[in-house]
ROKOL-903672 format. One line per field, with one value per residue (C-alpha): residue number from 1; residue in one letter; x, y, z. Coordinates in nm, 4 decimals, always signed. Example, Ala and Ser with C-alpha at 12.3 -4.5 7.8 and 13.67 -1.06 7.14 Angstrom:
pos	c(1, 2)
code	c(a, s)
X	c(+1.2300, +1.3670)
Y	c(-0.4500, -0.1060)
Z	c(+0.7800, +0.7140)
//
This chain:
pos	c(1, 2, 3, 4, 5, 6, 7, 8, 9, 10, 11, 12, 13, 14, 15, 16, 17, 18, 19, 20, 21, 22, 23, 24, 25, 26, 27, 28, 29, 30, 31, 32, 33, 34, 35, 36, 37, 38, 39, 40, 41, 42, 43, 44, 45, 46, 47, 48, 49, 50, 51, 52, 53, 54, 55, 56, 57, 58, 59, 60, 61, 62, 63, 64, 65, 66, 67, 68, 69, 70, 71, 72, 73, 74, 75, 76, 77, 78, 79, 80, 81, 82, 83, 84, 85, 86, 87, 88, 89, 90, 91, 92, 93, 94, 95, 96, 97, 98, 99, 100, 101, 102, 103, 104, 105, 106, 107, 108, 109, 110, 111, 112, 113, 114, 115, 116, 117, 118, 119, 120, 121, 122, 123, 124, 125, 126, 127, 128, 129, 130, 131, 132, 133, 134, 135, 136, 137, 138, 139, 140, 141, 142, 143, 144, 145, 146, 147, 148, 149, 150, 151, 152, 153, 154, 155, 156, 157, 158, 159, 160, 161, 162, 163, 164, 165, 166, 167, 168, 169, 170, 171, 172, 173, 174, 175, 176, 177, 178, 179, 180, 181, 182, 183, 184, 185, 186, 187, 188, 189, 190, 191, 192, 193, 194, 195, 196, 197, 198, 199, 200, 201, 202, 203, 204, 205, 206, 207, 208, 209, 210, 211, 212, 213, 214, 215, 216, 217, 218, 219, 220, 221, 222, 223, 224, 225, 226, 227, 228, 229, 230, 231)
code	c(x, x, x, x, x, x, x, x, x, x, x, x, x, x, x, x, x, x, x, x, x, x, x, x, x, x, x, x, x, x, x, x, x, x, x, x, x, x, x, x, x, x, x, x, x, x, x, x, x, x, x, x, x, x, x, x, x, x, x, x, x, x, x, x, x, x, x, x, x, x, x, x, x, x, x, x, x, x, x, x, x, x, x, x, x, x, x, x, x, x, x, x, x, x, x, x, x, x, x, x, x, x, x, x, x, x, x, x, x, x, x, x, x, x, x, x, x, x, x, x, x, x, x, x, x, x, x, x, x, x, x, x, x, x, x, x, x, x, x, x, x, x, x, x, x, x, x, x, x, x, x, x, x, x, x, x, x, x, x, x, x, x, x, x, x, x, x, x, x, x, x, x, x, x, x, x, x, x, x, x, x, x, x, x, x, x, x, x, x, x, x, x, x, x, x, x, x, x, x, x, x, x, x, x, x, x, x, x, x, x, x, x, x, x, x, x, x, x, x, x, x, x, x, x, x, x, x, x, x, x, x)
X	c(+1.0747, +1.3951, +1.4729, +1.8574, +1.9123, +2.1734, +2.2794, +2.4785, +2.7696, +2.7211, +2.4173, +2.4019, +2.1293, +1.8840, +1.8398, +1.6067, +1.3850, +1.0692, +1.0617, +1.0766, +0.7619, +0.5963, +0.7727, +0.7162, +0.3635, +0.3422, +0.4812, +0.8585, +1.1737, +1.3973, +1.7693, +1.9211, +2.3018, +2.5078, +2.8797, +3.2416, +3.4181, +3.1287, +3.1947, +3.5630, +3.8593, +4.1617, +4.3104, +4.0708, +3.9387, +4.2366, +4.2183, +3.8333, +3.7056, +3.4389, +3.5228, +3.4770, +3.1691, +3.0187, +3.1365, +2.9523, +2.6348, +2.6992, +2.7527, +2.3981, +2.2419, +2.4463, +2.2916, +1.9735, +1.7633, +1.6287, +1.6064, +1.6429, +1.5721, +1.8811, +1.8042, +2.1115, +2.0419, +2.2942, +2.6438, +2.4955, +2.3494, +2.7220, +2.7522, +2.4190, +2.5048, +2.8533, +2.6686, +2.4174, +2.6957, +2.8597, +2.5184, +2.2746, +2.1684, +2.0386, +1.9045, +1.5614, +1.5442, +1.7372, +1.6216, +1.8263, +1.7021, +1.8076, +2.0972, +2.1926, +2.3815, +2.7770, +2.9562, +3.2705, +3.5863, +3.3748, +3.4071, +3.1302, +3.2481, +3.5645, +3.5504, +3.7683, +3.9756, +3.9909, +4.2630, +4.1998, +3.8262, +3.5388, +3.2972, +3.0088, +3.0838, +2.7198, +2.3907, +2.5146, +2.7761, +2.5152, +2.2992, +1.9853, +1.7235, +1.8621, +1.8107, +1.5382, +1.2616, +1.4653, +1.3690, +1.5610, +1.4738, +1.5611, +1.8556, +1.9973, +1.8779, +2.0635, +2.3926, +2.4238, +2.3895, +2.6165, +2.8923, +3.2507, +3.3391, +3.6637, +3.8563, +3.8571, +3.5335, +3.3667, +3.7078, +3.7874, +3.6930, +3.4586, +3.5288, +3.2155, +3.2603, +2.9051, +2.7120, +2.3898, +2.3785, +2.2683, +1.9514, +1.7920, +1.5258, +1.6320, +1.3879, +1.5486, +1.3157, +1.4018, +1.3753, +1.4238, +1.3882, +1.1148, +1.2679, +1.2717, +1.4792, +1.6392, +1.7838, +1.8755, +2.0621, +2.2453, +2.3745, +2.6014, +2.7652, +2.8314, +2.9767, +2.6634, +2.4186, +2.5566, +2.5420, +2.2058, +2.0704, +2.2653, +1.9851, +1.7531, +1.4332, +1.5037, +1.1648, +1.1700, +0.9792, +0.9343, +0.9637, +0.9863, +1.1677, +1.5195, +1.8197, +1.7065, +1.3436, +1.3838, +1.3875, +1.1270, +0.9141, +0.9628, +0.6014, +0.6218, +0.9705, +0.8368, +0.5372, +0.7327, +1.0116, +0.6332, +0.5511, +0.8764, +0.8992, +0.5248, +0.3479)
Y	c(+9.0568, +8.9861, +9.3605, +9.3743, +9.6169, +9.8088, +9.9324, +10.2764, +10.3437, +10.1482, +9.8971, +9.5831, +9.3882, +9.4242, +9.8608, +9.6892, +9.4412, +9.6949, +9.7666, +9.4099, +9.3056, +9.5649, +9.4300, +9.0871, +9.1207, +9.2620, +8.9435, +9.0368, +8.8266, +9.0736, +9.0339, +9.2866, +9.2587, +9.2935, +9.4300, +9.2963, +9.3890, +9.5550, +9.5068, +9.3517, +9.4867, +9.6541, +9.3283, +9.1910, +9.4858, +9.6753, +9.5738, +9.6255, +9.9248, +10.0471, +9.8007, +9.5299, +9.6325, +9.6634, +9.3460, +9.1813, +9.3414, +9.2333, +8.8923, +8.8704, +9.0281, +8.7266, +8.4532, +8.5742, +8.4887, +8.7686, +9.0984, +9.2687, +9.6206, +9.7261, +10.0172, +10.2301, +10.4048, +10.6902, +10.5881, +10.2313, +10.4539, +10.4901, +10.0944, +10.0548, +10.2811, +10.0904, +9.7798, +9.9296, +10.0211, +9.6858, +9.5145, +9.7773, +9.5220, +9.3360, +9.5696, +9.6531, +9.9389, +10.1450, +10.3225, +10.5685, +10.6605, +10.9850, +10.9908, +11.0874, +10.8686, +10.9411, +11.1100, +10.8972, +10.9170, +11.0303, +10.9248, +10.9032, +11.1323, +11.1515, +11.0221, +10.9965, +10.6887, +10.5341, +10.1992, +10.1415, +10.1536, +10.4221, +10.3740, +10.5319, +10.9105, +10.9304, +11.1218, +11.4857, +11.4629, +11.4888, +11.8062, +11.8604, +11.8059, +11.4583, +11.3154, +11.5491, +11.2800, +11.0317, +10.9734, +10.9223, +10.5555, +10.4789, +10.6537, +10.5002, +10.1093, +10.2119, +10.3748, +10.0946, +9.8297, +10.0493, +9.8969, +9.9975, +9.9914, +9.9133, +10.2472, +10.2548, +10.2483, +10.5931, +10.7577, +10.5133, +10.6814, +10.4905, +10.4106, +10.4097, +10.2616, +10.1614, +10.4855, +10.1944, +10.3173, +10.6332, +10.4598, +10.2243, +10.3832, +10.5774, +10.6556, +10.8780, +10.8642, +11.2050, +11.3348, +11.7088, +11.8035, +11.7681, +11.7110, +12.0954, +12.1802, +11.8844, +11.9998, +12.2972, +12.1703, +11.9688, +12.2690, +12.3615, +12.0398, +12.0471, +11.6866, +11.5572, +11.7867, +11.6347, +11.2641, +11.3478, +11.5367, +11.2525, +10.9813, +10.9279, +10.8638, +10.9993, +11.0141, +11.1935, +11.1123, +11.3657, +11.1454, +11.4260, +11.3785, +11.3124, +11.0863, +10.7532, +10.7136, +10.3363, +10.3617, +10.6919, +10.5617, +10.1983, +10.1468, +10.4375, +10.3287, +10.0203, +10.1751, +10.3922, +10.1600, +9.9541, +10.2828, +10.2925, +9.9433, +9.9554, +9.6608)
Z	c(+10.0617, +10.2489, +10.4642, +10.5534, +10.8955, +10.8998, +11.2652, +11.3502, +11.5229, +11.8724, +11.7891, +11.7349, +11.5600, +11.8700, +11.8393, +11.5792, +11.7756, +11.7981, +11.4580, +11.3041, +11.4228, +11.1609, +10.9120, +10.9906, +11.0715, +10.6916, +10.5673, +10.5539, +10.6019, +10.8166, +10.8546, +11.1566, +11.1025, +11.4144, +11.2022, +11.2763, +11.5522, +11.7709, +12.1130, +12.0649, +12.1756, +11.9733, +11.9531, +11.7908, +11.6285, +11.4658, +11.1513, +11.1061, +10.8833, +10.7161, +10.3764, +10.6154, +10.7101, +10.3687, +10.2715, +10.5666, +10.4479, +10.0842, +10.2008, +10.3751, +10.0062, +9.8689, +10.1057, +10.0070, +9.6887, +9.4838, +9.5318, +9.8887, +10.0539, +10.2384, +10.5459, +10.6899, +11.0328, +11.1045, +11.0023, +10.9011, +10.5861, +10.4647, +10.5003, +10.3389, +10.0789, +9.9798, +9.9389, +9.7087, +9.5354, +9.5416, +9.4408, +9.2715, +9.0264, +9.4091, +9.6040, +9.5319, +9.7386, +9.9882, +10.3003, +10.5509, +10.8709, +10.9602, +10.6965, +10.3151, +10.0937, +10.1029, +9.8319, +9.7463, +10.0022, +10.2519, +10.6006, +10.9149, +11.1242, +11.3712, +11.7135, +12.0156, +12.0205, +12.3452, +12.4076, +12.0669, +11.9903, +11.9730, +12.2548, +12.2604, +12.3203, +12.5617, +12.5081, +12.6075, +12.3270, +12.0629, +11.9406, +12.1676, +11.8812, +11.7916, +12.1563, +12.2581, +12.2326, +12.3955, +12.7914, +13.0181, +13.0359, +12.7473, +12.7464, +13.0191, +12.8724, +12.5462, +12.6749, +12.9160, +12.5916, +12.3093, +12.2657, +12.1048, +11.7820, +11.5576, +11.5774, +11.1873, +11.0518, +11.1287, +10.9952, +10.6732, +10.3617, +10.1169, +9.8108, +9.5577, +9.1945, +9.0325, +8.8950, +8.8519, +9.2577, +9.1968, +8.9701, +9.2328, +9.4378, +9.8127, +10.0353, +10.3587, +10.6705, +10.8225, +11.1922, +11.1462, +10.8208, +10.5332, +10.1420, +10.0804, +10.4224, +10.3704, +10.0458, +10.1768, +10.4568, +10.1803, +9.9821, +10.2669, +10.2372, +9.8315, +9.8056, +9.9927, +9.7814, +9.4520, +9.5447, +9.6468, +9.3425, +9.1164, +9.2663, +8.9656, +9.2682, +9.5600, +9.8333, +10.1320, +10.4573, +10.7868, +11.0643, +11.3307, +11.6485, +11.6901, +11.5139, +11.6763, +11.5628, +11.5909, +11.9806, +12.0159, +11.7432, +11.5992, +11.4559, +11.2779, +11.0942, +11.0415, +10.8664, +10.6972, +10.5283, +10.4593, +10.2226, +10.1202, +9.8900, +9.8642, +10.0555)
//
């Protein structure tokens, strides 16, 4: 099975080197994705959002033969989530690491723009239990690596038009929560909830740990997004 990664906010195709080799050791074809305009300027950046972004992970489901398993980490999820919806009759499955599928017109989230791009904000800017399993190691390694992105992505709405999205399988590998706190986080965010409960087969997985499992815990994402598609 050909596995599209999907980086967050920051990464670039490398924040998944330790978890391909679990995937490819399992007989997988894995394609990390590193998405326009990461690490370029404003000037060449400006007119980057998040449409541009799906369409460069649509265009890697298009290169490919058959069907594929797209996976979303963070604010990838809303990128791997579009192109689900621009190719459910392609995508086999779909897998979000610490993220829910986006209601339509939705955005990531709003970030300071500095000279024209959002770099990365730093480790303290985030909620303790999402870094807490982090060291300070790899914090350091990772901060020094992120990288800026286009100053429209995480704040462009997107636009969702296929309903067939909602009937392809999601699987959401979670840090915090388990499927019933999960849900209940969800109802306090109503146009999240409904996307959610609209999914025809929706799983669930308790990770534990924080929001960047594929740094604290890569062998057991790998494994995971194995039990996700089955094999």
């Amino acid at each position: 099975m050909d596995i599209i990664l999907v980086p967050g906010l920051w990464l670039d195709a490398s924040s998944w080197n330790d978890v391909v080799p679990t995937l490819t050791d399992a007989g997988h074809r894995t394609h990390p994705l590193t998405l326009p305009g990461t690490g370029a300027p404003a000037a060449e950046s400006a007119d980057i959002g998040i449409a541009d972004w799906v369409a460069a992970v649509v265009a890697q489901i298009d290169a490919l033969p058959g069907d594929v398993v797209v996976v979303g980490h963070s604010g990838g999820g809303n990128v791997a989530y579009g192109a689900l919806d621009a190719r459910p009759d392609r995508v086999a499955h779909l897998v979000l690491v610490d993220t829910v599928p986006p209601p339509d017109g939705s955005i990531i989230s709003e970030f300071e723009v500095v000279d024209g791009v959002i770099p990365f904000p730093g480790w303290d800017s985030f909620d303790e239990p999402d870094v807490a399993d982090i060291d300070e190691p790899t914090r350091q390694a990772w901060a020094a690596r992120a990288l800026p992105v286009p100053a429209g992505v995480p704040m462009d709405p997107i636009h969702l038009h296929d309903l067939r999205r909602r009937t392809r399988p999601v699987t959401v590998l979670s840090g915090p929560y388990d499927e019933v706190a999960l849900r209940a986080m969800l109802e306090q965010w109503p146009a999240w909830g409904s996307e959610f409960t609209e999914l025809d087969d929706v799983r669930v997985v308790h990770l534990g740990g924080g929001h960047w499992p594929q740094f604290t815990q890569p062998t057991a994402v790998g494994n995971a997004i194995l039990g996700a598609i089955g094999r």
